[in-house]
C-alpha positions as CSV (number, residue, x, y, z in Angstrom):
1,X,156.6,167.9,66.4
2,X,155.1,171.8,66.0
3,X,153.7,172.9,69.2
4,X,150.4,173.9,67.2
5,X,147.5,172.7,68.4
6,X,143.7,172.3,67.1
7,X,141.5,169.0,68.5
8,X,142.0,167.1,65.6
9,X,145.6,167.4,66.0
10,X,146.1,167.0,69.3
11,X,144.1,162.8,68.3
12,X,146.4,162.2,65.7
13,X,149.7,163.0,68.5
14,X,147.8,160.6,71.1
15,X,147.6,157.7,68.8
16,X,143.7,158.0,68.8
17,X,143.2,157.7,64.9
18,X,142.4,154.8,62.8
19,X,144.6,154.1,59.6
20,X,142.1,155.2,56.9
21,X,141.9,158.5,58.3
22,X,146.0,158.7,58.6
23,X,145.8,157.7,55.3
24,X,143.6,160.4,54.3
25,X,145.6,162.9,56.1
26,X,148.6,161.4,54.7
27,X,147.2,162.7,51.1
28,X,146.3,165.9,52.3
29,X,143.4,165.8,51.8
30,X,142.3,166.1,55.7
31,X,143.3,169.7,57.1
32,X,141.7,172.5,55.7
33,X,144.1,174.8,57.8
34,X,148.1,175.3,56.0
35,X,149.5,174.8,60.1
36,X,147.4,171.3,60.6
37,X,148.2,170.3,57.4
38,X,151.7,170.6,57.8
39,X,152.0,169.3,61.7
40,X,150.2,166.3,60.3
41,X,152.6,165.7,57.7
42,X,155.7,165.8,59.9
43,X,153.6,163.9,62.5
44,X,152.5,160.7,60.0
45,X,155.9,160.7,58.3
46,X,157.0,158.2,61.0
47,X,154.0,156.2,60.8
48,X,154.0,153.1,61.5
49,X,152.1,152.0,58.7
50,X,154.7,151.7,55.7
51,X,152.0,153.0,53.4
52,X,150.8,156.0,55.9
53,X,154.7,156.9,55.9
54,X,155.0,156.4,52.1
55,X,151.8,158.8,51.4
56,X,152.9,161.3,53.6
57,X,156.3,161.7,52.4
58,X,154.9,162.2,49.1
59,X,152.7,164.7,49.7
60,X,155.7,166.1,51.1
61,X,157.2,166.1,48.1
62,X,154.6,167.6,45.7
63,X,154.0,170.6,48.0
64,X,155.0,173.8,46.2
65,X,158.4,174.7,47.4
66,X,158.1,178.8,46.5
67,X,154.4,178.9,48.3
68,X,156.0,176.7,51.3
69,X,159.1,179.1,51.4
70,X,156.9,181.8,52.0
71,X,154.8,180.8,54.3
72,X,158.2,179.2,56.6
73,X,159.3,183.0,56.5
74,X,155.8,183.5,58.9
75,X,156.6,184.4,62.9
76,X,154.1,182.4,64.0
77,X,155.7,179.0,62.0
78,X,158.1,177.4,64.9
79,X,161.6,176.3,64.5
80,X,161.1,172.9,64.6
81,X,159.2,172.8,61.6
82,X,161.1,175.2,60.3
83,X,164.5,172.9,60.6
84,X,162.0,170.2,59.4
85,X,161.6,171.7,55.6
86,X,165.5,172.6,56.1
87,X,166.2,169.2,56.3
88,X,164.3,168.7,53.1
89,X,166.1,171.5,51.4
90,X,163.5,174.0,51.7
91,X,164.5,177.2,53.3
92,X,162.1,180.6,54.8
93,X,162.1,183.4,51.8
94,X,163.5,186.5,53.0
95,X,160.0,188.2,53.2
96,X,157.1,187.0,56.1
97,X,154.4,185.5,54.2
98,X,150.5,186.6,55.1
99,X,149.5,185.3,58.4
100,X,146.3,185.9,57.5
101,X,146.3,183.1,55.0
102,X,145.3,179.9,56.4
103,X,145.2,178.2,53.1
104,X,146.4,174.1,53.0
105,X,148.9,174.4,50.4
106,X,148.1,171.3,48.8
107,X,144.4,170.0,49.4
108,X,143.1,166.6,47.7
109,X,139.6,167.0,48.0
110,X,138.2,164.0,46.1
111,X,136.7,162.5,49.7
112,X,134.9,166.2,50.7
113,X,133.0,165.2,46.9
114,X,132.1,161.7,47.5
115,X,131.1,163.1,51.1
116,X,128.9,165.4,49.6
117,X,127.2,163.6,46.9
118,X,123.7,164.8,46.4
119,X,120.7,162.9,46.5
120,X,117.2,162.0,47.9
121,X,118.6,161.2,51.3
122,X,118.3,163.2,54.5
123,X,121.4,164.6,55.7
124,X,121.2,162.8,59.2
125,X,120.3,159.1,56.7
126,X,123.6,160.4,54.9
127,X,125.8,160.8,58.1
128,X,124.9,157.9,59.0
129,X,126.0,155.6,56.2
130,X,129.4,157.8,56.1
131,X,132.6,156.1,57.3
132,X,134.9,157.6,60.0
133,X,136.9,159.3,57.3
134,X,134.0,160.5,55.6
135,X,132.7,161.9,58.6
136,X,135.8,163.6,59.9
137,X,135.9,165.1,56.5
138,X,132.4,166.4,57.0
139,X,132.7,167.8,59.7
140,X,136.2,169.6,59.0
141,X,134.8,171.0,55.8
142,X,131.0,170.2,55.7
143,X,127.5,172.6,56.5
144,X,126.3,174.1,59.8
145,X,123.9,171.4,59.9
146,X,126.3,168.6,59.6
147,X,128.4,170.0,62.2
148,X,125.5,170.0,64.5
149,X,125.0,166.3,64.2
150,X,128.9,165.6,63.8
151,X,129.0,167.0,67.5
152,X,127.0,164.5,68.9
153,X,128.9,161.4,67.4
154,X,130.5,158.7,69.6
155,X,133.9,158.9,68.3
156,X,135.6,162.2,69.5
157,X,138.1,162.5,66.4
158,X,134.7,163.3,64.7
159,X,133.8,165.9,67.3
160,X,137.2,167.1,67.6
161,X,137.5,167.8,64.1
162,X,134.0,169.8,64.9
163,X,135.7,171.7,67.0
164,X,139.0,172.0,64.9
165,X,137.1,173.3,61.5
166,X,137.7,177.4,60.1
167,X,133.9,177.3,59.7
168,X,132.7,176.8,63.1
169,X,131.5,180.2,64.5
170,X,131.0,181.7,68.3
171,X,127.5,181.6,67.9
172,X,127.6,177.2,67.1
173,X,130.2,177.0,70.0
174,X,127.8,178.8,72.5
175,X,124.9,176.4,71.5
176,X,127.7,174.0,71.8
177,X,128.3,175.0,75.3
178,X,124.5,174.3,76.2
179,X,123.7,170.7,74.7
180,X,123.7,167.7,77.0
181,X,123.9,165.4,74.5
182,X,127.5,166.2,73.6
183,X,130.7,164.2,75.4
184,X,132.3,165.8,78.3
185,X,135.4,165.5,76.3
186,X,134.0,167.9,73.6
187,X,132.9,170.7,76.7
188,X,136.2,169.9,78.0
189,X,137.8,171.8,74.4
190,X,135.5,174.3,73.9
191,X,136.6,175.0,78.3
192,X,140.3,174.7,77.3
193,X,140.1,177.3,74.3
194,X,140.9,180.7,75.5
195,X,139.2,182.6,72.8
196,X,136.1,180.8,73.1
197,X,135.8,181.5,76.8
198,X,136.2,185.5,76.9
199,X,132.5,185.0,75.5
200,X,130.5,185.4,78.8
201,X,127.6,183.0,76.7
202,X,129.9,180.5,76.3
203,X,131.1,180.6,79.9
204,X,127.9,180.9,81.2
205,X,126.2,177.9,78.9
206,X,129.0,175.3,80.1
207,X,128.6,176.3,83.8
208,X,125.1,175.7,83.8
209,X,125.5,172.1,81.3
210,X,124.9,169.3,83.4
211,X,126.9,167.7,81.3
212,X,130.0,169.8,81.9
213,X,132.9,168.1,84.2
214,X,132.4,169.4,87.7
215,X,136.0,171.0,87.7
216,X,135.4,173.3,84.9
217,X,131.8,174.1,86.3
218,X,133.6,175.4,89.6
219,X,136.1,177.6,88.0
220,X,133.1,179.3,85.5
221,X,131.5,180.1,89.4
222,X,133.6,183.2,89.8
223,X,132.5,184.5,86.0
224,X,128.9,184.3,86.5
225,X,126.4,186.8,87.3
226,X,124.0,186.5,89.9
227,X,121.0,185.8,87.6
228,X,122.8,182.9,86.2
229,X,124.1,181.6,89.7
230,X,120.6,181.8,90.9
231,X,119.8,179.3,88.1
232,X,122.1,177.3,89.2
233,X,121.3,177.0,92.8
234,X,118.3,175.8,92.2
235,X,118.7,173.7,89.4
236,X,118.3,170.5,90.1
237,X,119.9,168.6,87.1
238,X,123.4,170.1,88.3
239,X,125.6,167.8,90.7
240,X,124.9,168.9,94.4
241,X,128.1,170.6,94.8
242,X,127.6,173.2,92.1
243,X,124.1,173.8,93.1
244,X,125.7,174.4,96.8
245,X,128.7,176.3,95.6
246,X,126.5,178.9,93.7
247,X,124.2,179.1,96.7
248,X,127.2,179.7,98.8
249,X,128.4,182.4,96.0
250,X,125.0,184.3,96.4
251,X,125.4,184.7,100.1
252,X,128.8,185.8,100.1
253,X,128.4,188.5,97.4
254,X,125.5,190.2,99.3
């Protein structure tokens, strides 16, 4: 498998997702980003499910060879899925391709519609009658304000394909960082994603989530300033030991 890496991805490699959503994947029309697309491909190839398999390898096969060419030719596409495409006679073109471009480079969209089918309904009353698939869809591909309900839903391929989708921006990640009625395994992400944590709000928003898994909330200690450590210490919805820690912090800096 390609070594790239997004939430969404990372479900689909431990086994976490259930077969319509494969299957939807399968088609292509899942991934929004031309990497995931193509690491889910070589992924559900091997499926288990004969039909998963089947789909896949289609899609495969109806992807255009000359846009796939060029984008194999990209430095940041690695050589296993480079030999992958060689093995289906597809080989990099001699020029790099934009990296810039994050474009799937085949995208069967007909879900996205249904998904987004207008009518009298509230969007949370529409979320809510939306199956798995739908939903990871939604939240892949779907507003600002479905996102901010898709965060909060129990299954965490939903809320890792939150976190996974080109439209989430810093400024929904650091509100994100802040809610309490988000899983642990969601903070967990956003804490492992270096670019999200060179922003101090996010840093600082997770450190002070009760929410947040105390391991994380330790490390963020050492990036905080003393107005937010003082919050801290005497916040009691923290655990103990961060309350005590930042105390401790605040002494020690004097």
């Amino acid at each position: 498998m390609s070594a790239y890496s997004t939430p969404l991805l990372d479900s689909f490699k431990q086994g976490d997702v259930d077969r319509e959503v494969r299957l939807l994947a399968a088609r292509g029309a899942l991934a929004p980003r031309v990497h995931e697309q193509l690491a889910l491909l070589m992924l559900l190839i091997n499926d288990s499910d004969a039909e998963v398999a089947s789909a896949a390898d289609a899609t495969v096969r109806a992807l255009p060879a000359d846009v796939l060419s060029i984008f194999l030719s990209r430095t940041d596409v690695s050589n296993e899925m480079r030999a992958f495409f060689a093995g289906r006679g597809v080989q990099p073109a001699d020029m790099p391709g934009d990296e810039r471009d994050d474009q799937p480079l085949i995208d069967q969209g007909e879900v996205a519609e249904e998904v987004k089918d207008a009518d009298e309904r509230t969007t949370l009353q529409r979320i809510a009658a939306m199956s798995v698939a739908q939903r990871v869809v939604t939240a892949m591909k779907g507003t600002r304000e479905e996102r901010a309900i898709l965060i909060r839903d129990p299954n965490k391929l939903v809320t890792g394909a939150v976190l996974s989708s080109p439209k989430l921006t810093e400024t929904e990640v650091e509100s994100i960082a802040k809610m309490t009625s988000v899983s642990e395994e969601a903070l967990r992400t956003i804490g492992r994603t270096r670019a999200w944590m060179k922003n101090y709000a996010v840093a600082s928003g997770l450190a002070r989530n009760p929410k947040t898994p105390v391991a994380l909330s330790m490390n963020l200690l050492a990036r905080l300033t003393d107005k937010d450590l003082r919050m801290i210490s005497t916040d009691r919805n923290v655990p103990d030991v961060l309350r005590q820690s930042a105390k401790r912090k605040l002494v020690a800096d004097k």
